[in-house]
mmCIF entry with sequence, helices, sheets and N, C-alpha, C, O atoms, coordinates in Angstrom:
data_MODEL
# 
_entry.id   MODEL 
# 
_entity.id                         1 
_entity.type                       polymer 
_entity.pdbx_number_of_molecules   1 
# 
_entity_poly.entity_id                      1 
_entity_poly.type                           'polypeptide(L)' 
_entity_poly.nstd_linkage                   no 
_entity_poly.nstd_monomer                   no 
_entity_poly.pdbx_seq_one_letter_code       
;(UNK)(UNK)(UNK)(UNK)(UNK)(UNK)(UNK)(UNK)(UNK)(UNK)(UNK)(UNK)(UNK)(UNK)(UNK)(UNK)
(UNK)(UNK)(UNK)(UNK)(UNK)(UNK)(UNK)(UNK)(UNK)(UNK)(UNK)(UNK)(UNK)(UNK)(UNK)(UNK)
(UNK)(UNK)(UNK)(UNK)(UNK)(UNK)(UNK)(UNK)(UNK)(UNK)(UNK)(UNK)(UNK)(UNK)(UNK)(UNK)
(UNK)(UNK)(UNK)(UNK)(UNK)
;
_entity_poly.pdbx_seq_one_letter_code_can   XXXXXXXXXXXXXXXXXXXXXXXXXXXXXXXXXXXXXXXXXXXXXXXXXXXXX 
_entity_poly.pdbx_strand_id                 A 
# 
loop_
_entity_poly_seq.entity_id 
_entity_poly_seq.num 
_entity_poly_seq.mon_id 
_entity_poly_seq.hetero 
1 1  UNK n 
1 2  UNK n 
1 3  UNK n 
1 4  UNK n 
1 5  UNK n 
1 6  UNK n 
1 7  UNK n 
1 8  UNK n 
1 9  UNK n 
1 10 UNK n 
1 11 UNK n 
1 12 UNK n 
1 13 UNK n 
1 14 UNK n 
1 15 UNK n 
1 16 UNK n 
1 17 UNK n 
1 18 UNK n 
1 19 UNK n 
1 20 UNK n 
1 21 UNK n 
1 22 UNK n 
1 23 UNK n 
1 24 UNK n 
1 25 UNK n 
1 26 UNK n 
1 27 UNK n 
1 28 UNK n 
1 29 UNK n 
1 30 UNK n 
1 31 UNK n 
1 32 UNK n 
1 33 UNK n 
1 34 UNK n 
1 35 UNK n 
1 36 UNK n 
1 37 UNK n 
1 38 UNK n 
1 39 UNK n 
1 40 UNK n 
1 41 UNK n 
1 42 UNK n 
1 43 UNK n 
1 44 UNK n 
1 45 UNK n 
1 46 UNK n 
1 47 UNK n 
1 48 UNK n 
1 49 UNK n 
1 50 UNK n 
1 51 UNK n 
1 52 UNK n 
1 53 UNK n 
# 
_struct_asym.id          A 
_struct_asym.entity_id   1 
# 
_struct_conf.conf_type_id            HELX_P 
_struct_conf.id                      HELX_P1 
_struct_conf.pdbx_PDB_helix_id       AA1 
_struct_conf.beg_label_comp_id       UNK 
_struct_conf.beg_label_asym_id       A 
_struct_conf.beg_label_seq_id        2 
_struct_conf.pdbx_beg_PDB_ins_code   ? 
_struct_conf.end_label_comp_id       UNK 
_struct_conf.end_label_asym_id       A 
_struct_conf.end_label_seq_id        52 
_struct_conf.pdbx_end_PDB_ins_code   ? 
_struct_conf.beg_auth_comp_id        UNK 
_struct_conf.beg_auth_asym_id        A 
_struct_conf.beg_auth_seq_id         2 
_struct_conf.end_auth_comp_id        UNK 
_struct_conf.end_auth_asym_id        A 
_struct_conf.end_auth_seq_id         52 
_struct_conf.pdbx_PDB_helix_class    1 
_struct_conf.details                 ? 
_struct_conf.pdbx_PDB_helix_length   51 
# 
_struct_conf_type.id          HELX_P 
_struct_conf_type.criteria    ? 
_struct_conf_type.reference   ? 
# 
loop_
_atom_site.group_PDB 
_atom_site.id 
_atom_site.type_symbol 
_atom_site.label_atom_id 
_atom_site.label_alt_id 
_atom_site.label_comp_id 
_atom_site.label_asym_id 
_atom_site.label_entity_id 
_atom_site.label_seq_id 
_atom_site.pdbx_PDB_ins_code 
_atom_site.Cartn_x 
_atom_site.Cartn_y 
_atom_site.Cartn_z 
_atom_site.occupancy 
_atom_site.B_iso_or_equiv 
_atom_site.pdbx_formal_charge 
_atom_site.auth_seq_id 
_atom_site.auth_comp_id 
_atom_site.auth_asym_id 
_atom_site.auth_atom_id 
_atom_site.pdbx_PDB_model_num 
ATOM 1   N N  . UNK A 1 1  ? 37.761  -6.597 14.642  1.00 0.00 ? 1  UNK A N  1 
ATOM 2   C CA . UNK A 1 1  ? 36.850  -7.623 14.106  1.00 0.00 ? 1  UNK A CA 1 
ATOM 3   C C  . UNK A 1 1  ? 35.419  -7.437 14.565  1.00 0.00 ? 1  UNK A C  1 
ATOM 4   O O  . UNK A 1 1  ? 34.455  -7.833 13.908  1.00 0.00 ? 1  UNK A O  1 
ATOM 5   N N  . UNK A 1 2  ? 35.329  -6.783 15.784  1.00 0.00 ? 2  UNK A N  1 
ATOM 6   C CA . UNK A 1 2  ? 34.034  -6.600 16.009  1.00 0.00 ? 2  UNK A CA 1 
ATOM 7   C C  . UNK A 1 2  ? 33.119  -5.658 15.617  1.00 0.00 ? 2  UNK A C  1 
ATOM 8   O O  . UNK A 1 2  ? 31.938  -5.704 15.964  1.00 0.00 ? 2  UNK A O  1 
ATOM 9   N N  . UNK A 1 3  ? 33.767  -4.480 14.646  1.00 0.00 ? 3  UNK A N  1 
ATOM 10  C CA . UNK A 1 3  ? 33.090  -3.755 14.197  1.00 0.00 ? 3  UNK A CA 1 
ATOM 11  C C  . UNK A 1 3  ? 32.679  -4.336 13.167  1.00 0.00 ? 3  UNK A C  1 
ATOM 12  O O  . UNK A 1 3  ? 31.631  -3.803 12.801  1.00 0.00 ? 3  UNK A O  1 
ATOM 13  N N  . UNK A 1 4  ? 32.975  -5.148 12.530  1.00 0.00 ? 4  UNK A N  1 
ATOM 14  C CA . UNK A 1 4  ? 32.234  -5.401 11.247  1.00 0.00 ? 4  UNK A CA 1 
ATOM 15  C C  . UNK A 1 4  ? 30.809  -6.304 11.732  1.00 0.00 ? 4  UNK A C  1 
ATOM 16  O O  . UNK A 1 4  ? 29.655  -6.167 11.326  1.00 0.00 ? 4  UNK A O  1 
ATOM 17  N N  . UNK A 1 5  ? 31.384  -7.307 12.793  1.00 0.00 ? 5  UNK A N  1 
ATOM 18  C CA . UNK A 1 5  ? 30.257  -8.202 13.379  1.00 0.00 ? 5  UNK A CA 1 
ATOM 19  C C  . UNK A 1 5  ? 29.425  -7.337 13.386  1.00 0.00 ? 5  UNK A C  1 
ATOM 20  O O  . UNK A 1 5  ? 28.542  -7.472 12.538  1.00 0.00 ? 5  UNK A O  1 
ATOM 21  N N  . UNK A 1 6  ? 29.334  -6.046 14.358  1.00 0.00 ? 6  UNK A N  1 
ATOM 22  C CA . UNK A 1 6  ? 28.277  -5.163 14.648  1.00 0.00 ? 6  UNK A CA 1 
ATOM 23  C C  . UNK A 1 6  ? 27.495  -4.642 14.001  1.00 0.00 ? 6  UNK A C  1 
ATOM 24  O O  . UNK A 1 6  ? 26.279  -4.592 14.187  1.00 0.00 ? 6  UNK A O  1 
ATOM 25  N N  . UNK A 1 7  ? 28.468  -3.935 12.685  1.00 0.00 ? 7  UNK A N  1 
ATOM 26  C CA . UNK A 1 7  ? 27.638  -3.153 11.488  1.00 0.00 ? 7  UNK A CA 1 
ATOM 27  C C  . UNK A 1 7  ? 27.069  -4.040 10.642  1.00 0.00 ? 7  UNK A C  1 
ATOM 28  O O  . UNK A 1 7  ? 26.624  -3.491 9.634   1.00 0.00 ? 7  UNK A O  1 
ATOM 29  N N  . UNK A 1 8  ? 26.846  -5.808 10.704  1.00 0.00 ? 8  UNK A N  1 
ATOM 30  C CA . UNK A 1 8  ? 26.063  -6.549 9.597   1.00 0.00 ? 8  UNK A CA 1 
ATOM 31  C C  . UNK A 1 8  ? 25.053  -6.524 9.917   1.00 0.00 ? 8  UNK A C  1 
ATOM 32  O O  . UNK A 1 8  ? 24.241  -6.326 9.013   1.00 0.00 ? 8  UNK A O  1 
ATOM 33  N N  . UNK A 1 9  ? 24.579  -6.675 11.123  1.00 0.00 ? 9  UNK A N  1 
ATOM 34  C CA . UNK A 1 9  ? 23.048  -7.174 11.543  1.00 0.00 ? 9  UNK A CA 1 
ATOM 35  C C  . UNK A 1 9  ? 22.483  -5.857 11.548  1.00 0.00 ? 9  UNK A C  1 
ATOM 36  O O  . UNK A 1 9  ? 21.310  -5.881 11.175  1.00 0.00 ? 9  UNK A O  1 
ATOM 37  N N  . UNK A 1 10 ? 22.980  -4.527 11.890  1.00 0.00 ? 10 UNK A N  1 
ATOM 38  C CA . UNK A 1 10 ? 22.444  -3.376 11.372  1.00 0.00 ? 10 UNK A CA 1 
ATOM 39  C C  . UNK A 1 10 ? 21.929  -2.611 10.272  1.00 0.00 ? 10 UNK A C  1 
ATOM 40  O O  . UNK A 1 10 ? 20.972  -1.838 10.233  1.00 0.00 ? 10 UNK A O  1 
ATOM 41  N N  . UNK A 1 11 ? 22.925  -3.050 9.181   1.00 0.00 ? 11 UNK A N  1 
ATOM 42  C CA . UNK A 1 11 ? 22.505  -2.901 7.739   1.00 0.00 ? 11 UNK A CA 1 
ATOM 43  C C  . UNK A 1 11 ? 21.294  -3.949 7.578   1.00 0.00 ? 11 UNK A C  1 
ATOM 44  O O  . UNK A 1 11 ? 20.137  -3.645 7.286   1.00 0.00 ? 11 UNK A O  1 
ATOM 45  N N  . UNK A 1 12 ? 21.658  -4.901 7.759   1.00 0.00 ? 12 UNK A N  1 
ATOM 46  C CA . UNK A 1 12 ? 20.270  -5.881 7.748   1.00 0.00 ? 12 UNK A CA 1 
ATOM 47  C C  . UNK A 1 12 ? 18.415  -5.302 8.009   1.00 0.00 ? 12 UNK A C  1 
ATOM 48  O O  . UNK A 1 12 ? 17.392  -5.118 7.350   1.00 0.00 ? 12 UNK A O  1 
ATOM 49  N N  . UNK A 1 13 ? 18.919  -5.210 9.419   1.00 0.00 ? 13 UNK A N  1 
ATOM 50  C CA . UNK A 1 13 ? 17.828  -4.108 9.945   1.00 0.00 ? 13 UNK A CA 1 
ATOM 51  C C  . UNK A 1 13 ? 17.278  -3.347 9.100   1.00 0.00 ? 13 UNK A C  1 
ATOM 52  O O  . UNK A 1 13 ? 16.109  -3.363 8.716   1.00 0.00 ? 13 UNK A O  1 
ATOM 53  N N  . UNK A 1 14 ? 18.070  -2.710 8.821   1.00 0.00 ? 14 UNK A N  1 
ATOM 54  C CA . UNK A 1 14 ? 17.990  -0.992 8.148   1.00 0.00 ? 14 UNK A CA 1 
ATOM 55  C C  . UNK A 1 14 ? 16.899  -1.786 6.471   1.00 0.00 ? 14 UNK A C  1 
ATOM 56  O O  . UNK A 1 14 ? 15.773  -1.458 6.098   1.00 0.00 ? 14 UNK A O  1 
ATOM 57  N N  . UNK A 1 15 ? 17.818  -2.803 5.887   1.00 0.00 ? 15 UNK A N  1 
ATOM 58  C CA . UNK A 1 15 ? 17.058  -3.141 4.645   1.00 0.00 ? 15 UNK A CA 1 
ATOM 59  C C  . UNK A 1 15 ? 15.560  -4.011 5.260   1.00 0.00 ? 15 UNK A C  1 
ATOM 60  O O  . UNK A 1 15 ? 14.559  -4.089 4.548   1.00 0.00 ? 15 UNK A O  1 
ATOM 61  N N  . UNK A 1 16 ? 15.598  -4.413 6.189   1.00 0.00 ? 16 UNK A N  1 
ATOM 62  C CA . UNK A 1 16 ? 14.549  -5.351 6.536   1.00 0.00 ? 16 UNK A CA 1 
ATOM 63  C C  . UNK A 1 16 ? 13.053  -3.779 6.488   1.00 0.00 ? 16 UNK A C  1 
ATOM 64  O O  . UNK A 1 16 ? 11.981  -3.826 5.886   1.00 0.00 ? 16 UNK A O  1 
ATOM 65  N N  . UNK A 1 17 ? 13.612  -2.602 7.359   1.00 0.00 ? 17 UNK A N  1 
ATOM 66  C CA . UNK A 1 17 ? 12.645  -1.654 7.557   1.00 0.00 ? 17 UNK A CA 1 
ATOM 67  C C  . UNK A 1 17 ? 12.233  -1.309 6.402   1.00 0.00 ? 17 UNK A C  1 
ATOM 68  O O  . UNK A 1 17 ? 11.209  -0.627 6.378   1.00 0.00 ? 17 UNK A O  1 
ATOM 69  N N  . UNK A 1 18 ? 12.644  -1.532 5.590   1.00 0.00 ? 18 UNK A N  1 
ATOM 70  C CA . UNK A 1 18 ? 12.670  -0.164 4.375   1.00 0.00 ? 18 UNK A CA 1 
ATOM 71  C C  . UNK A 1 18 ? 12.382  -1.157 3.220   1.00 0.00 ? 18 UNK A C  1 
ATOM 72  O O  . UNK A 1 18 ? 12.154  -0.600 2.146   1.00 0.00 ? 18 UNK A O  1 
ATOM 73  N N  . UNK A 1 19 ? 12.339  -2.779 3.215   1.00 0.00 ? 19 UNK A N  1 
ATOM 74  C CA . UNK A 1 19 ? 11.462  -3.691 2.675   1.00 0.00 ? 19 UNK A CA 1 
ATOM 75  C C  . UNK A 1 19 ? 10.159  -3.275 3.330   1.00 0.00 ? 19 UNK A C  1 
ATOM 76  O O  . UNK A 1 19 ? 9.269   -2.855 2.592   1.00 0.00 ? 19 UNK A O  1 
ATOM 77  N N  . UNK A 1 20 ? 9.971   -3.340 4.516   1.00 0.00 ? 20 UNK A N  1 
ATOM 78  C CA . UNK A 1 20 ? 8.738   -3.639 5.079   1.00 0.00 ? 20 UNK A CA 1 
ATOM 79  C C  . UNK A 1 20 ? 7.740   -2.217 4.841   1.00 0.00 ? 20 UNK A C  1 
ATOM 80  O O  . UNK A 1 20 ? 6.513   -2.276 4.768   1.00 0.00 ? 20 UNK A O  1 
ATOM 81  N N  . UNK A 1 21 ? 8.385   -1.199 4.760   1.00 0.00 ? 21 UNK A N  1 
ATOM 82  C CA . UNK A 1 21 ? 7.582   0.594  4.709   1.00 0.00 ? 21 UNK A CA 1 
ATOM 83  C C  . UNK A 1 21 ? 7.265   0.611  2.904   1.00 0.00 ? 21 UNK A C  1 
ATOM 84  O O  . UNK A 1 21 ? 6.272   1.077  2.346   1.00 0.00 ? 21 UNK A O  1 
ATOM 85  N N  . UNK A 1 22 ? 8.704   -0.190 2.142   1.00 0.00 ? 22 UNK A N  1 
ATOM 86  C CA . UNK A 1 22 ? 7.658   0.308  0.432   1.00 0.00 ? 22 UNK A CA 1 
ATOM 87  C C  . UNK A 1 22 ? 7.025   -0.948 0.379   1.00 0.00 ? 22 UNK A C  1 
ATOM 88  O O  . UNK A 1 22 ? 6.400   -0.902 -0.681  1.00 0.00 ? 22 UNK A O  1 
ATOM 89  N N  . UNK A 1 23 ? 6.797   -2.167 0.960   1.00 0.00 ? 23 UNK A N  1 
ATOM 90  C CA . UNK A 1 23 ? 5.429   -2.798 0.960   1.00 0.00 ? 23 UNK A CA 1 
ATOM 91  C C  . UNK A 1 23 ? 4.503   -2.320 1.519   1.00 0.00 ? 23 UNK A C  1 
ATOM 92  O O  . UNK A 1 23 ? 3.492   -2.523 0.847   1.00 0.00 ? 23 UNK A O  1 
ATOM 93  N N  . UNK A 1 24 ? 4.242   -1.642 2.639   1.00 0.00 ? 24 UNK A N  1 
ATOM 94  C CA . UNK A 1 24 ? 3.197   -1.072 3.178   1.00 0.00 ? 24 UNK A CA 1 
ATOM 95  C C  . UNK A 1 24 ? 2.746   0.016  2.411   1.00 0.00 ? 24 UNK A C  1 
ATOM 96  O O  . UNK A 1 24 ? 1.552   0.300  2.502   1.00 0.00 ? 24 UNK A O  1 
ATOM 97  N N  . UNK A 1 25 ? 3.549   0.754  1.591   1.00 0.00 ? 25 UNK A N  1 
ATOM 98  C CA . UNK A 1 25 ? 3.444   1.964  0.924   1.00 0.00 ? 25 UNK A CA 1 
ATOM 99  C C  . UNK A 1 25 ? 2.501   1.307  -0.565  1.00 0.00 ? 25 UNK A C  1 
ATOM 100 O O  . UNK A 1 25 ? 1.524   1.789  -1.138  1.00 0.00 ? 25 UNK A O  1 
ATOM 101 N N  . UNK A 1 26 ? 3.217   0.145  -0.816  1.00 0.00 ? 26 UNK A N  1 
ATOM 102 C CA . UNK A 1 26 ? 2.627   -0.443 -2.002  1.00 0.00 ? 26 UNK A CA 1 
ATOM 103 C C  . UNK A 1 26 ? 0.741   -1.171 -1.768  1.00 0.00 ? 26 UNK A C  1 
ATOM 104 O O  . UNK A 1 26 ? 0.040   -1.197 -2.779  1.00 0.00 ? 26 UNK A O  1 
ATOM 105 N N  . UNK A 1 27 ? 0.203   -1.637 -0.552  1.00 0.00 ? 27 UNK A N  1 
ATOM 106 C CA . UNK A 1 27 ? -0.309  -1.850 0.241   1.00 0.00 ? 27 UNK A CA 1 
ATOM 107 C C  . UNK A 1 27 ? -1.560  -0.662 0.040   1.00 0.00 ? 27 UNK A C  1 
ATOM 108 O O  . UNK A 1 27 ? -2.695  -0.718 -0.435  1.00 0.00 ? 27 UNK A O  1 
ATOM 109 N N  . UNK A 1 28 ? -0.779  0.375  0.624   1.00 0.00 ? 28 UNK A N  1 
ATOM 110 C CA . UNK A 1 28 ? -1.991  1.360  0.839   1.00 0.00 ? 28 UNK A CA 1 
ATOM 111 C C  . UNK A 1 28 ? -2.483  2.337  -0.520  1.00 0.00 ? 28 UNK A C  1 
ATOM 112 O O  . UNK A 1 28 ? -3.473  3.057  -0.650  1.00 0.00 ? 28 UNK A O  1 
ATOM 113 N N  . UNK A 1 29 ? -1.391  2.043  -1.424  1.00 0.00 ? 29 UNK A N  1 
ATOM 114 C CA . UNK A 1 29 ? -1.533  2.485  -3.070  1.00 0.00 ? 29 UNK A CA 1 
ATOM 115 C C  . UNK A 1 29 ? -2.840  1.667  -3.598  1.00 0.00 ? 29 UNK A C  1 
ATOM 116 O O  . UNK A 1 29 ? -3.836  2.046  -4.215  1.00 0.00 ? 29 UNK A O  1 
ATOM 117 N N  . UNK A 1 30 ? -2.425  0.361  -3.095  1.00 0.00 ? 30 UNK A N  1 
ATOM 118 C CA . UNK A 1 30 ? -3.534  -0.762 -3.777  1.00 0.00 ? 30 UNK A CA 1 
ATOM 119 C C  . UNK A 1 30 ? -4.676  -0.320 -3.138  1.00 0.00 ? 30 UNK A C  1 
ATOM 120 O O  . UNK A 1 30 ? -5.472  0.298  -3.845  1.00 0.00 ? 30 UNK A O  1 
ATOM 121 N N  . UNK A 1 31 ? -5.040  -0.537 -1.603  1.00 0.00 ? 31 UNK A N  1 
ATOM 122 C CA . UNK A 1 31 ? -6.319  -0.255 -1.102  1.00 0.00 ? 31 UNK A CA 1 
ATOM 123 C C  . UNK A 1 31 ? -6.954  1.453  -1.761  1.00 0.00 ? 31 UNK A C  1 
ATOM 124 O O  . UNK A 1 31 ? -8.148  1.753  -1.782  1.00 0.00 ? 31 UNK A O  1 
ATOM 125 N N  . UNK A 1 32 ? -6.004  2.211  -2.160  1.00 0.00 ? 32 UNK A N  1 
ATOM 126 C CA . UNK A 1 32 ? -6.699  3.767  -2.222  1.00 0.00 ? 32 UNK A CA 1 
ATOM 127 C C  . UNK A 1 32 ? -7.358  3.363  -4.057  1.00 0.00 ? 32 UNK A C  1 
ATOM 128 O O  . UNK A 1 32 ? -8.399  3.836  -4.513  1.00 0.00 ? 32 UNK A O  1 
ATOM 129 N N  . UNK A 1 33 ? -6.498  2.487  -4.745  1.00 0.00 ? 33 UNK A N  1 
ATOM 130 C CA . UNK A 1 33 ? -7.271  2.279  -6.113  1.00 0.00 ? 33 UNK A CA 1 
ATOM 131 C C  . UNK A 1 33 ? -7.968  1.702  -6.283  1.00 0.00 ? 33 UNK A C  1 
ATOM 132 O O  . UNK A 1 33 ? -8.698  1.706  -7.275  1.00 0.00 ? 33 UNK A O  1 
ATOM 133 N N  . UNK A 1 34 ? -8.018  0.503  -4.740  1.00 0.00 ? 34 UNK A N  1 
ATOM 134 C CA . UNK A 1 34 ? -9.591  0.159  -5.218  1.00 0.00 ? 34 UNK A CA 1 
ATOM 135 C C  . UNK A 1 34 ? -11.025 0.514  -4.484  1.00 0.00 ? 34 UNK A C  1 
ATOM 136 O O  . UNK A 1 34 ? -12.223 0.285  -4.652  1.00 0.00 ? 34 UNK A O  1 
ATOM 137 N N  . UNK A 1 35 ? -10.030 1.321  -3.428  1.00 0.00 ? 35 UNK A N  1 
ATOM 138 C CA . UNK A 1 35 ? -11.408 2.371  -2.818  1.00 0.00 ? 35 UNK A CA 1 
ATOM 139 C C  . UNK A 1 35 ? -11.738 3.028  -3.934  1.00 0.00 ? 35 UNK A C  1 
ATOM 140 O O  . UNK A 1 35 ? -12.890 2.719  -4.237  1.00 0.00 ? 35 UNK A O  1 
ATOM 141 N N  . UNK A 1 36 ? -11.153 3.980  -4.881  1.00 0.00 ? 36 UNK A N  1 
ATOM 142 C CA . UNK A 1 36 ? -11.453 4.845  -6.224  1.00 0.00 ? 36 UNK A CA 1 
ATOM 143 C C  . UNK A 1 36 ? -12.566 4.067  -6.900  1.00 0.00 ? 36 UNK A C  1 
ATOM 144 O O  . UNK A 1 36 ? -13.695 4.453  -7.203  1.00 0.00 ? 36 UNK A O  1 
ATOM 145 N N  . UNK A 1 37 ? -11.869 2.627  -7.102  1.00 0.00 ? 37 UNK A N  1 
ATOM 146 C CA . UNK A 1 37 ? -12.801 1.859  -8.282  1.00 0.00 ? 37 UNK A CA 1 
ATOM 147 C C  . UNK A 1 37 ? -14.184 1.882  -7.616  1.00 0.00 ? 37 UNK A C  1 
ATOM 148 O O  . UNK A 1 37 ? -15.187 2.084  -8.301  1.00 0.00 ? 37 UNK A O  1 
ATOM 149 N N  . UNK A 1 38 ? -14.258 1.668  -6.220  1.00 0.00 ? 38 UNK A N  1 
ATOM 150 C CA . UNK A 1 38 ? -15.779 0.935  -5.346  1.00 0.00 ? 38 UNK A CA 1 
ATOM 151 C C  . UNK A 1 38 ? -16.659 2.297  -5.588  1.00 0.00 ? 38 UNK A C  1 
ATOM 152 O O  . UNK A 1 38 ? -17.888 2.378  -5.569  1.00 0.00 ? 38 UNK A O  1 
ATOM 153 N N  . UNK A 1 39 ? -15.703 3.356  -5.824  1.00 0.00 ? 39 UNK A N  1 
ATOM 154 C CA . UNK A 1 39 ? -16.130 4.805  -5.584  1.00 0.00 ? 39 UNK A CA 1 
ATOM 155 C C  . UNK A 1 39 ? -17.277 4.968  -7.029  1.00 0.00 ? 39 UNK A C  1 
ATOM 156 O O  . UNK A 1 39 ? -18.497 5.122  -7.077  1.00 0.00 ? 39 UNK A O  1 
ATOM 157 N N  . UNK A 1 40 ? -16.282 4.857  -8.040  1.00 0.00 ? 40 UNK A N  1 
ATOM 158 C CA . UNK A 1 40 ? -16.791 5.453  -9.092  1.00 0.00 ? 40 UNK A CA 1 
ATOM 159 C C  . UNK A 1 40 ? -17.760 3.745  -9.363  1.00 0.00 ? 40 UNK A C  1 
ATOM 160 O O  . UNK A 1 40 ? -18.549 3.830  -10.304 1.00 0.00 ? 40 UNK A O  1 
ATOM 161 N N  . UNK A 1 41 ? -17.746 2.855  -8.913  1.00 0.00 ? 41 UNK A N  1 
ATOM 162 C CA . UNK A 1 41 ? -18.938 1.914  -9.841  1.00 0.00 ? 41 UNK A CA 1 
ATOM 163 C C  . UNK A 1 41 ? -20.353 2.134  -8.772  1.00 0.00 ? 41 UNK A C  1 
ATOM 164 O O  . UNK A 1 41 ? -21.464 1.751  -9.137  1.00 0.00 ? 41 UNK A O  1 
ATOM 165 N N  . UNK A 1 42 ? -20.160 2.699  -7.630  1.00 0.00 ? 42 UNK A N  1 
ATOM 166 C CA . UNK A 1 42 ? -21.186 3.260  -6.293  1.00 0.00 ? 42 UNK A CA 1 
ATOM 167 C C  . UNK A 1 42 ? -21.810 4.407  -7.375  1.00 0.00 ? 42 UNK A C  1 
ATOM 168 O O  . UNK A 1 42 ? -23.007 4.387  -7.662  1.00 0.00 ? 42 UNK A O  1 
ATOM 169 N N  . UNK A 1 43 ? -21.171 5.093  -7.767  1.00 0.00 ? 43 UNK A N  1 
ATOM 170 C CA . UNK A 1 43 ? -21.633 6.518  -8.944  1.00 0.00 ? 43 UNK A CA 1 
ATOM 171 C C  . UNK A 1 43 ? -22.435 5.786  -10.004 1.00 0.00 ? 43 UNK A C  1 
ATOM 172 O O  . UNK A 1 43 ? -23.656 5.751  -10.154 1.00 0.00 ? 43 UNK A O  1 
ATOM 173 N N  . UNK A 1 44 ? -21.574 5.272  -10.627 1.00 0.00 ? 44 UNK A N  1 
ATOM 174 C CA . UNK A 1 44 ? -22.333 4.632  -11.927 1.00 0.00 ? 44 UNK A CA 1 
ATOM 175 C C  . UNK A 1 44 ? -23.492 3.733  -10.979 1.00 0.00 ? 44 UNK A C  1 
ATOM 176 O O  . UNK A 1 44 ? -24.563 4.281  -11.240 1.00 0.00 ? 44 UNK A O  1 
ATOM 177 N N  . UNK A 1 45 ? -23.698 2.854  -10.216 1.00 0.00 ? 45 UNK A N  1 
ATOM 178 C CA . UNK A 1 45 ? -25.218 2.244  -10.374 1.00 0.00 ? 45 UNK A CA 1 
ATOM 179 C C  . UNK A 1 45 ? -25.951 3.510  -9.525  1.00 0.00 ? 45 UNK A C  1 
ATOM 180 O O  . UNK A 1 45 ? -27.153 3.244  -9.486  1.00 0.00 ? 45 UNK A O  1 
ATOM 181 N N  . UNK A 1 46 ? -25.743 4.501  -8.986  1.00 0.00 ? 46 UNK A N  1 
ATOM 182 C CA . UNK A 1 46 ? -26.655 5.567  -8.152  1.00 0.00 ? 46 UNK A CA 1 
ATOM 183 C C  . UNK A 1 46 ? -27.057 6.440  -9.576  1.00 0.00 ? 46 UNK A C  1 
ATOM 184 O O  . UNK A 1 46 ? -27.956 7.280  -9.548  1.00 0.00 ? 46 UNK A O  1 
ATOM 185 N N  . UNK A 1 47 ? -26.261 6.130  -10.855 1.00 0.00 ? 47 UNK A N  1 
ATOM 186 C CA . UNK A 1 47 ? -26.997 7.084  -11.885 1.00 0.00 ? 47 UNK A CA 1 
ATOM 187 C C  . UNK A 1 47 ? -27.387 6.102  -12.867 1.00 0.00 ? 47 UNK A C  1 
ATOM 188 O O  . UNK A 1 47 ? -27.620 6.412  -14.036 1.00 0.00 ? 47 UNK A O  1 
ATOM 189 N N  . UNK A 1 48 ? -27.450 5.130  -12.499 1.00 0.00 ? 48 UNK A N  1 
ATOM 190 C CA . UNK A 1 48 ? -28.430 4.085  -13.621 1.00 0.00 ? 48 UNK A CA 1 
ATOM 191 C C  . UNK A 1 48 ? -29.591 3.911  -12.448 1.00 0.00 ? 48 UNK A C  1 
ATOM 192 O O  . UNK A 1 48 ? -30.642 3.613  -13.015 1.00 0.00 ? 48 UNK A O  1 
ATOM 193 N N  . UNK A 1 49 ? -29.740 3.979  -11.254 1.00 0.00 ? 49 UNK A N  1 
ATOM 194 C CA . UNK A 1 49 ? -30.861 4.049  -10.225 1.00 0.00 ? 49 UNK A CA 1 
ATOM 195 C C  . UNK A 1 49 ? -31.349 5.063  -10.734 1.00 0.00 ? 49 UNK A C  1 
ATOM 196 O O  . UNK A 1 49 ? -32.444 4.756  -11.207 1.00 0.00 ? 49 UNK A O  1 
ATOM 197 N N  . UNK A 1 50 ? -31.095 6.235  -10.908 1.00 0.00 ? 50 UNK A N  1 
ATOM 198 C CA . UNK A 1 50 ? -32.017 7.382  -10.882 1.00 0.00 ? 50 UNK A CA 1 
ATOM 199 C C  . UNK A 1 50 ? -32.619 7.723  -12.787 1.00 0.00 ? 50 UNK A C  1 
ATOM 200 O O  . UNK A 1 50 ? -33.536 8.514  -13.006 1.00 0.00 ? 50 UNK A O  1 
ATOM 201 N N  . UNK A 1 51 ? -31.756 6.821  -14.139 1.00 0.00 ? 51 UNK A N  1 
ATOM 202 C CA . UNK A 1 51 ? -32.413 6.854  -14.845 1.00 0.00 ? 51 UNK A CA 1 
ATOM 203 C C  . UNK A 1 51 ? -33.334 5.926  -14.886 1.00 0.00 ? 51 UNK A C  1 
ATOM 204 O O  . UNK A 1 51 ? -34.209 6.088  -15.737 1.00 0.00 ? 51 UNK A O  1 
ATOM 205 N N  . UNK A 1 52 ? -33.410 4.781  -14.057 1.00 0.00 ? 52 UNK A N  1 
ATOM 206 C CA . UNK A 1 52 ? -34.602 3.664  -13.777 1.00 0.00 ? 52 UNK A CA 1 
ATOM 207 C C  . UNK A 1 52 ? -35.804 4.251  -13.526 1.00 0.00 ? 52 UNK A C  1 
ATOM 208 O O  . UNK A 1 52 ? -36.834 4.233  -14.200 1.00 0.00 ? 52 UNK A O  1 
ATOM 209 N N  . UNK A 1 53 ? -35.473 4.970  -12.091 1.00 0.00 ? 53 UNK A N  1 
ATOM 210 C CA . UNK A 1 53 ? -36.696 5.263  -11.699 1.00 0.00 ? 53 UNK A CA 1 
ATOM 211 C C  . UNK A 1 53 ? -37.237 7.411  -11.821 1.00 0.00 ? 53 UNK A C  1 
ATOM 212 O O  . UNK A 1 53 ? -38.358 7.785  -11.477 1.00 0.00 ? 53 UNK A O  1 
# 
């Protein structure tokens, strides 16, 4: 009986990590697309600056 006690809270674990790593994974997907976006609208006004002036 006690092996099963043992192996629940482990599987648990195991899904709790592996919730928590593809949110973080999902996390750092988001921050890298909207570093991209800050990237390319930094481009676009540095080339509407330079047809201004």
């Amino acid at each position: 009986g006690q092996i099963i006690v043992d192996s629940i809270p482990k599987d648990l674990e195991i899904e709790k990590k592996q919730m928590v790593s593809s949110m973080l994974v999902n996390i750092l997907m988001i921050l890298q697309i909207s570093l991209f976006i800050v990237a390319i609208l930094l481009t676009i006004l540095s080339i509407i600056k330079a047809i201004i002036s």
